[in-house]
Every structure is written in C-alpha cells, then in structure tokens.
N, C-alpha and C positions, 0 to 999 in steps of 0.2 A: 504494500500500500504506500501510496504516495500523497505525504505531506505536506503544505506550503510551509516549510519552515519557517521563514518571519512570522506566522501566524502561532507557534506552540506559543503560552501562556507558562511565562516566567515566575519564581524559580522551580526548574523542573523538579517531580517529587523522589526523594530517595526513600531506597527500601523499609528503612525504616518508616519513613512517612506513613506507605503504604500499607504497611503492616499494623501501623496504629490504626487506619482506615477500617481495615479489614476486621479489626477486634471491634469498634464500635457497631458496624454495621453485622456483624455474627454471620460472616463469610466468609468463603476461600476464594478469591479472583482468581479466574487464568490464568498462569503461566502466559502464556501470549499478548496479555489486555496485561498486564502489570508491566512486562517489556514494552508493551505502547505508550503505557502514560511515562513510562521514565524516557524516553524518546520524545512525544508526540502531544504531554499533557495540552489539551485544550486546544489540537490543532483542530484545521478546515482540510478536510481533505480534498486530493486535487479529483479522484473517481467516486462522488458522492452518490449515482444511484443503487438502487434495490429494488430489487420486487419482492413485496408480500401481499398475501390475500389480495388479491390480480388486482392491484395496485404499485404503480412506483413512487417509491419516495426516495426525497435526496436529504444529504443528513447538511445540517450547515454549517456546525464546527463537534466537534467531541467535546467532552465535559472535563471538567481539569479535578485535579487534587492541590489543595492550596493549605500552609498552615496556616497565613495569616488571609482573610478573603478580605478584611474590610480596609487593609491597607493596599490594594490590589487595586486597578483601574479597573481590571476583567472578572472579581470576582464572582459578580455574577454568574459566572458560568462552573464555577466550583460544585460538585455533587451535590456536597451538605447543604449548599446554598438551596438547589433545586431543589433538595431533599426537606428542605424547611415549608419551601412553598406548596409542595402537593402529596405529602406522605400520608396527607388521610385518604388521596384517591390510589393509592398503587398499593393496597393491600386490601382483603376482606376480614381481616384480622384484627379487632380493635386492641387485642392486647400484647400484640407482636411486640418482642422486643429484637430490633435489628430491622434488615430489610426481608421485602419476599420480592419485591421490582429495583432492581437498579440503576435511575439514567444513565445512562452512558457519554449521549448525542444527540443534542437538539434539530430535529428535524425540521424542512422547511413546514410552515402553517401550526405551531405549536404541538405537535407529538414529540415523544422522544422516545429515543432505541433503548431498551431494558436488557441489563441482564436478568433474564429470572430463572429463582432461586425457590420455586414455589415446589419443585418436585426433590431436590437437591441444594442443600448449602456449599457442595464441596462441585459440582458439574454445574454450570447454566446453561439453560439456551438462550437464544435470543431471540424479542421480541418485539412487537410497533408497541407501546402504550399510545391508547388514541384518547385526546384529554378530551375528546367533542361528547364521546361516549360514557365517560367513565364520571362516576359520581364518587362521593364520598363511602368510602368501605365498598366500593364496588369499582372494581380496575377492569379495563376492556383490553385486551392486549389481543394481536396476533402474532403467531408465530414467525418466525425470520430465519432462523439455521439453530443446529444443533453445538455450535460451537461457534468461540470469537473468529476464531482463525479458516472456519468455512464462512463465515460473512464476510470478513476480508478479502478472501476470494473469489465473491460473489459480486463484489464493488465493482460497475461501469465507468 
C-alpha cells in the first residue's frame, strides 16, 4: 500500500504506545495494522477504493494513535478521539469494557473502516461501520475482508 507520506500524522506511535492502546481498548491489533500505524499513522492513502456490500467506498485518511491529541493540529483524527465521539453507536453492549468496533479510516461521507472484534479479541475482520444506519447500542456494519492485510490488497 501506498502512502502520501507528507500526509502521516506526526509523532509516529512507538511500540510501546501501541501496546498501551491495545490494553485500554482489551485487544490484540494485527501484526500488519500495528507495522502501518508505526509507518503510516494517520496517513491518506494514494489507492483509496473498496468494495463492500456492492458498494465502493474510498477511505480519506486512516486514523492515527497520538499521546498527546489536544496539542496536535490533527488530533482529530486520533482513534480515542473518534472513539469519544461515537462508542455508544459501535457496540450492542452497554456494559463492554474495551472495544467490539475499531475505526481505523475515515471514509468519504462519514462511515468509517472497523476492525471488529465482535467474534474474536485476538483475529479481526474488517468492516464499513455505516453511521447513516447505526443508532445508539445498535452498530450497522458490513463486512470488508477477513484480514488487515487482505484489505490492503484489495485497495484500487
């Protein structure tokens, strides 16, 4: 997959970061997606389509890992930040602690790419969250690939 480098979303996260991420949200990231955000945190990709549910959607940047978001110009695009604004709609679970949706990549028209984590905390697949659909305690998601690295290479 191909990058706009000027676009990654500074300073990139180190393992350690990640690994604190991952304890909070009570997941295992891919192997593959953890070598992205330490590459690629927060980038625009240059091959942004997909198809799911005979639909294309194009993603318009990835979503970054940040310690600090509110000293950030970009933090907006931080997970947690996402994850502040619509965690009552990406889960059916009121008393989840961690995630069962993970944005990833904000898509063009407000959806964003999930890892989910709803059949597995340690495997995800990936999925559209559709926020047009999706209420509170009630997530709309469709499916996308079975792995980070089959949607990577499913990117146009």
């Amino acid at each position: 997959m191909c990058i706009e480098k000027a676009s990654n979303i500074l300073p990139l996260p180190t393992e350690d970061v990640i690994s604190n991420e991952e304890f909070m949200w009570r997941v295992k990231l891919p192997e593959k997606y953890k070598s992205f955000l330490i590459e690629n945190n927060g980038g625009v990709p240059v091959e942004k389509l997909f198809m799911a549910n005979n639909h294309s959607y194009a993603i318009d940047r990835f979503l970054c890992v940040l310690e600090d978001t509110e000293n950030n110009d970009l933090g907006e695009y931080d997970i947690d930040v996402t994850l502040t604004r619509i965690e009552e709609r990406l889960t059916d679970n009121e008393d989840l602690v961690g995630v069962d949706l993970l944005p990833i990549a904000i898509l063009f028209a407000g959806n964003y790419l999930c890892l989910d984590y709803r059949e597995s905390k340690d495997i995800p697949k990936l999925c559209v969250w559709d926020h047009e659909e999706s209420g509170e305690l009630d997530p709309v998601v469709y499916f996308v690939a079975n792995s980070f690295e089959e949607f990577i290479n499913s990117l146009e």
